[in-house]
C-alpha positions in Angstrom: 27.3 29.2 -175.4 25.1 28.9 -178.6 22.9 30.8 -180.2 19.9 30.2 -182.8 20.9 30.4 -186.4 18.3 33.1 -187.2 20.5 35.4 -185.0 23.5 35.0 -187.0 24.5 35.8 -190.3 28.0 35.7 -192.3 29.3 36.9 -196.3 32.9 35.9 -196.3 33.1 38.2 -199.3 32.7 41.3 -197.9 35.9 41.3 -197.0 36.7 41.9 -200.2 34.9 44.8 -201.3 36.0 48.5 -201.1 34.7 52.4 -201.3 35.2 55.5 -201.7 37.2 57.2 -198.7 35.5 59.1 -196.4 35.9 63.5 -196.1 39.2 64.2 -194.7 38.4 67.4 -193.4 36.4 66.0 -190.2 38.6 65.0 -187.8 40.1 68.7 -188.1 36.7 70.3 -187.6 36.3 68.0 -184.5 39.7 69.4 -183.0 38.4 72.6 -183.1 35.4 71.9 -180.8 35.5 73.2 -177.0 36.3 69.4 -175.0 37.3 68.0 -178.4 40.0 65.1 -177.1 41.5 61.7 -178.3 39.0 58.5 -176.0 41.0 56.0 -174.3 41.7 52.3 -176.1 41.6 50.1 -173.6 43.1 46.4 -173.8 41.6 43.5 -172.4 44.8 40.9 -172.4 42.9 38.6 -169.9 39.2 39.1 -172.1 41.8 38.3 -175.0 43.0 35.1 -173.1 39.7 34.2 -172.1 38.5 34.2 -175.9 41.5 32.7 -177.5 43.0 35.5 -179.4 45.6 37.7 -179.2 44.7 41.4 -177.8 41.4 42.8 -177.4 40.6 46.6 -177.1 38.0 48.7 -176.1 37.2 52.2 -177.7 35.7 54.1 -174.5 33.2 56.5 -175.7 32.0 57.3 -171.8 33.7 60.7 -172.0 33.7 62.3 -175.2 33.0 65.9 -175.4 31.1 65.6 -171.6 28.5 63.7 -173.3 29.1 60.2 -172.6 28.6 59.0 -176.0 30.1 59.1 -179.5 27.1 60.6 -180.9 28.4 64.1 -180.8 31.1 63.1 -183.8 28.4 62.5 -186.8 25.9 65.7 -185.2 28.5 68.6 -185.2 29.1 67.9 -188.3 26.0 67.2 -190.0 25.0 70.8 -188.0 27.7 72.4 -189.4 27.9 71.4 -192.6 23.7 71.7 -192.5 24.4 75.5 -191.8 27.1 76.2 -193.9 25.7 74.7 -197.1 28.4 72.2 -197.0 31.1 74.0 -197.0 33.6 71.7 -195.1 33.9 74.5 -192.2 37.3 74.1 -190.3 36.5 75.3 -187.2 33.1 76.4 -185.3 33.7 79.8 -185.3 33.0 79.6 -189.3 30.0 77.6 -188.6 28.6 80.5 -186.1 29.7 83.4 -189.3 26.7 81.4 -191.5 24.0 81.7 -188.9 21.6 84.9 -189.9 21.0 86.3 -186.8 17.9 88.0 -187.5 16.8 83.9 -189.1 17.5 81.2 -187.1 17.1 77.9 -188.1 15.9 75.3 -185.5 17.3 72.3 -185.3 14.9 69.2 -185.1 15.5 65.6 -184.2 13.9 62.1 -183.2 16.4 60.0 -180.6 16.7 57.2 -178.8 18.9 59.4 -176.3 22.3 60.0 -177.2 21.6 61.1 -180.9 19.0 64.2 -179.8 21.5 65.4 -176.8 24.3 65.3 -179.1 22.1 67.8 -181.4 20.4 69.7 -178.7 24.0 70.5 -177.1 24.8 71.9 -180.8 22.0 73.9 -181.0 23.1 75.4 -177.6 26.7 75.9 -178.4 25.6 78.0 -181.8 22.4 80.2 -179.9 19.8 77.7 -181.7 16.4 76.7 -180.4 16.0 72.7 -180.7 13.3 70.3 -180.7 14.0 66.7 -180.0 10.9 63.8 -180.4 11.4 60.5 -177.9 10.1 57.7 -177.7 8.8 55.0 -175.3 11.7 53.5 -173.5 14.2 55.8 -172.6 15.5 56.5 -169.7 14.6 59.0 -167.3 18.3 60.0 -167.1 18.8 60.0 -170.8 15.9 62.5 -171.1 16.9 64.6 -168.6 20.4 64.8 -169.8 18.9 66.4 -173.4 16.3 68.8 -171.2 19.5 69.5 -169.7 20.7 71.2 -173.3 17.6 73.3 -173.6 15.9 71.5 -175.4 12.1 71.1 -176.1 11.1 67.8 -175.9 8.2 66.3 -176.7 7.6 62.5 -175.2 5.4 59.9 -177.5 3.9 56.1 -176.7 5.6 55.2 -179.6 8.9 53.9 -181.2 11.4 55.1 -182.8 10.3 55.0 -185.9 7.0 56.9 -185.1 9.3 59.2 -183.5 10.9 60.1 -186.6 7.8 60.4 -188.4 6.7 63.2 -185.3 10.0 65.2 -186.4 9.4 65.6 -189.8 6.0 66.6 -189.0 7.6 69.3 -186.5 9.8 70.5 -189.0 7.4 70.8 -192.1 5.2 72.9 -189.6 8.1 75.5 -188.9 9.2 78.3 -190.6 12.6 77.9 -190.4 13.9 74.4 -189.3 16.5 71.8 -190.0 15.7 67.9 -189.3 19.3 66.2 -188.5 18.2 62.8 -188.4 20.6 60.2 -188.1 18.8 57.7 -190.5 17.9 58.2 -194.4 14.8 57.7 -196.3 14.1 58.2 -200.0 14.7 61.8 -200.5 16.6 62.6 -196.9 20.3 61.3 -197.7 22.3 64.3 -197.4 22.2 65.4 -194.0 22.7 61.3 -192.4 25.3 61.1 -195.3 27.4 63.9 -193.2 26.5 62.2 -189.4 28.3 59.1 -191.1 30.8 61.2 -192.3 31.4 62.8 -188.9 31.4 59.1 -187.2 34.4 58.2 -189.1 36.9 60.5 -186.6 36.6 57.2 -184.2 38.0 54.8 -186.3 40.8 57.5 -187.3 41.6 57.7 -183.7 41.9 54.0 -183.4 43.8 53.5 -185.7 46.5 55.8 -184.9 46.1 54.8 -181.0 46.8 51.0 -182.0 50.0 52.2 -183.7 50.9 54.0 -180.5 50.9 50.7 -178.5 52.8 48.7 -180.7 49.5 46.8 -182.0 49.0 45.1 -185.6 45.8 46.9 -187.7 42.4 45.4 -186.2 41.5 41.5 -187.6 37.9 42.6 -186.2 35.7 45.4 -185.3 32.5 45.1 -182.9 30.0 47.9 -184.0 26.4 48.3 -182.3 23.6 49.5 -184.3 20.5 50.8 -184.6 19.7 52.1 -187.5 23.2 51.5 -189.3 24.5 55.2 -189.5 27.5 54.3 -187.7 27.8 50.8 -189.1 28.6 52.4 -192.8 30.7 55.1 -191.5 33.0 51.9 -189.7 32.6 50.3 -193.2 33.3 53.4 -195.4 36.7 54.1 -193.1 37.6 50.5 -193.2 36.8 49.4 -196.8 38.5 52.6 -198.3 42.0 51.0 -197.2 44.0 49.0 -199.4 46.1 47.2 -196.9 43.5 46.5 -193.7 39.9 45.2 -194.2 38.8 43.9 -190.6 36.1 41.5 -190.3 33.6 44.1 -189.4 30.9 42.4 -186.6 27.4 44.0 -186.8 25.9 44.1 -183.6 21.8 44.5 -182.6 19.4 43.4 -179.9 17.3 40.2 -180.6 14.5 42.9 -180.7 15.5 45.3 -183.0 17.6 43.4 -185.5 16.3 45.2 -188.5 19.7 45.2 -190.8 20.3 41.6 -189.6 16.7 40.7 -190.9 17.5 43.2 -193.9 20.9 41.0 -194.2 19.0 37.8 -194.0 16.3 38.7 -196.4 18.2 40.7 -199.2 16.1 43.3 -198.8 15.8 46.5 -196.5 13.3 44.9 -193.8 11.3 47.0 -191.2 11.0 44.4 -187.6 8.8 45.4 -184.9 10.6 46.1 -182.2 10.1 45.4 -178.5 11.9 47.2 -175.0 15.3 46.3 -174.6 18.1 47.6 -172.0 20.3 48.6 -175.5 17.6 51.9 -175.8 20.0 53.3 -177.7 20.1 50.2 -180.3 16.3 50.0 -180.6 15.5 51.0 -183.6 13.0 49.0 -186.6 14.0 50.0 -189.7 17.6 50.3 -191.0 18.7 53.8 -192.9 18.1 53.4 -196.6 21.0 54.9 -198.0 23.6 53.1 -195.7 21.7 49.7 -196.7 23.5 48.9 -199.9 26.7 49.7 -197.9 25.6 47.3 -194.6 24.9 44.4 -197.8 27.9 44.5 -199.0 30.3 45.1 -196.9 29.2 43.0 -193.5 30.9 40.5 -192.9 29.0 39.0 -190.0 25.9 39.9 -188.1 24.6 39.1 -184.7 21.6 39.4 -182.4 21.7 39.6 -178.4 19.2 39.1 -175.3 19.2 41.2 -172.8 20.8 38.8 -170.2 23.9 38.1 -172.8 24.7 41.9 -173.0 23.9 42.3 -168.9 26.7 40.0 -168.4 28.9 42.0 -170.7 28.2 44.6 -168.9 29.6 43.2 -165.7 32.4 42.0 -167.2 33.7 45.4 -168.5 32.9 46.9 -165.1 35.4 44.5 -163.4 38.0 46.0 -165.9 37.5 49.8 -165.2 35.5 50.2 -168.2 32.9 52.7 -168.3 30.0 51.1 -171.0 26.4 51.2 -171.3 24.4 48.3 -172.6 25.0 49.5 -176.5 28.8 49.7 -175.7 28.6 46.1 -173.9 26.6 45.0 -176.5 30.2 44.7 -178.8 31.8 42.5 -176.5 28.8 39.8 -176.2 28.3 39.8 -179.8 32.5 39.1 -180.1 31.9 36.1 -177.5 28.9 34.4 -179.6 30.4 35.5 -182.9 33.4 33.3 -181.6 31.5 30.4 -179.7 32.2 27.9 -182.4 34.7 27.1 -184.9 33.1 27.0 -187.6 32.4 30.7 -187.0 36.0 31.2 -186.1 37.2 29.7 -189.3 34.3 31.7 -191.3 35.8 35.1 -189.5 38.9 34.0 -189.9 39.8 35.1 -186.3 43.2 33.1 -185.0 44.7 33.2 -181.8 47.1 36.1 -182.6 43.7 38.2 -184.0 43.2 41.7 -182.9 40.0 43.0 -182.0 38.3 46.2 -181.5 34.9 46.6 -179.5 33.5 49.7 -180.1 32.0 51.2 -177.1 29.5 54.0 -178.1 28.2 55.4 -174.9 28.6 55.0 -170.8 26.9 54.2 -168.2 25.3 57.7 -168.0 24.4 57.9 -171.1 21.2 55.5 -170.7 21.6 54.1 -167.4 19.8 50.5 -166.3 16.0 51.0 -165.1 
């Protein structure tokens, strides 16, 4: 299987460049959480065979927290940072001490679908009202799952990026309100600085859960992306070690590839984008402050049809794993990232490589129309 060359991009050197490490204290925050517990890894030896390396694994994000997606990880702690005036809180209970009863703030956000539950089911937890935008394409499921948290929701003809534009109008208009928006623009850096932050407590688990089964450090990671908040966390935890920097994969649909076009052009590049099964991946304009990051420190980038991620799909489904399209999306980018050897040999991905697909949400997260 091939695939045009304006869906693919590489910078061997990336491997090569570091950053500062990420907070330390928010993997202890998340253990504190009601539901807070370790996702599976999952390996893949006969995926692994099949490809011509040596293990593959499979970070299930189906059933984290009772959400069935990661995206709880970067908004509890963008909340509670948000409402503590970043005071690295240790537990909820000091996050619900900094609320002013007789003041509360509420919490505004644009999504895609797993993003606004994540914040809506905050805002419930702490006794918050929440207002979450959506756009065009979501699910039916998706949205009931964030009416579900009590949220008011207000439904646009638009994308994503009108979307976000609709919350910050929302929360200008309110007296008290806080947009947690997973995506930066000039001037908005702090809070999606905190979501990336909060991301990075899945690549800590990895980590620790390939030492458990007798693994070698990842030669590769699979990341799906949308705007690119949880591309820089993967790249923040990863290029702040000295002894393990992955090949880190970024992987979009062919209709929303804005940090791929940003990758290919040099420059942060807004795409128009068009429906796409990866709802959750749909997004036109990469995050401006985790753009520098995505330039230099990608190693390789990829773009997908829906048909190349639908088989994915399958395929992870006939090995007990529970992903939607944005978490089968990692494992068809893998297979056309390694579909020739020149690309192989670019990667540097052997047949004793290890590698990680990150699998952000399942199949109830945004399920297939």
């Amino acid at each position: 299987m091939t695939v045009a060359a304006t869906t693919w991009y590489s910078n061997p050197a990336a491997r090569n460049w570091s950053m500062p490490s990420p907070a330390k204290e928010v993997a202890r925050f998340h253990q504190s959480l009601p539901n807070y517990a370790v996702t599976p890894l999952i390996e893949l030896p006969e995926v692994a065979s099949e490809l011509g390396v040596g293990r593959i694994f499979v970070k299930d994000e189906s059933a984290r927290m009772n959400l069935s997606a990661f995206k709880i990880l970067g908004a509890a702690w963008a909340v509670a940072q948000a409402l503590t005036d970043g005071a690295n809180p240790a537990d909820i209970d000091e996050v619900k001490a900094a609320i002013d009863s007789e003041n509360k703030p509420t919490l505004v956000a644009a999504t895609d679908g797993n993003h606004g539950r994540a914040v809506a089911h905050m805002a419930k937890r702490l006794g918050l009202e929440c207002a979450i935008v959506i756009p065009d394409g979501v699910s039916e499921q998706a949205i009931n799952n964030i009416a579900g948290e009590g949220a008011e929701i207000t439904l646009i003809d638009g994308d994503y990026d009108e979307a976000v534009e609709l919350a910050k109008e929302i929360t200008s208009t309110l007296d008290n309100a806080i947009h947690i928006q997973d995506m930066s623009w000039p001037g908005y850096e702090q809070i999606p600085n905190w979501i990336i932050e909060g991301y990075t407590t899945l690549c800590v688990e990895t980590d620790e859960q390939l030492r458990q089964l007798g693994s070698g450090p990842a030669n590769m990671v699979a990341v799906p992306v949308g705007v690119g908040a949880f591309l820089h966390s993967v790249l923040a935890h990863y290029r702040s070690q000295r002894a393990n920097h992955p090949v880190v994969l970024s992987v979009e649909a062919i209709g929303a590839a804005c940090v791929l076009r940003s990758l290919q052009t040099g420059e942060l590049t807004s795409v128009q984008t068009v429906p796409t099964i990866m709802a959750g991946m749909n997004c036109g304009t990469p995050s401006s402050d985790s753009w520098p990051t995505h330039q230099a420190g990608v190693d390789a980038a990829i773009a997908l049809t829906d048909d190349e991620t639908r088989a994915d799909l399958k395929v992870l489904a006939d090995h007990g794993v529970d992903a939607g399209p944005c978490g089968a999306a990692t494992l068809a980018g893998v297979r056309l990232a390694l579909s020739t050897p020149q690309r192989r040999h670019e990667l540097g991905i052997t047949k004793v490589s290890v590698i990680v697909l990150f699998s952000t949400e399942g199949r109830a997260a945004n399920p297939l129309q």
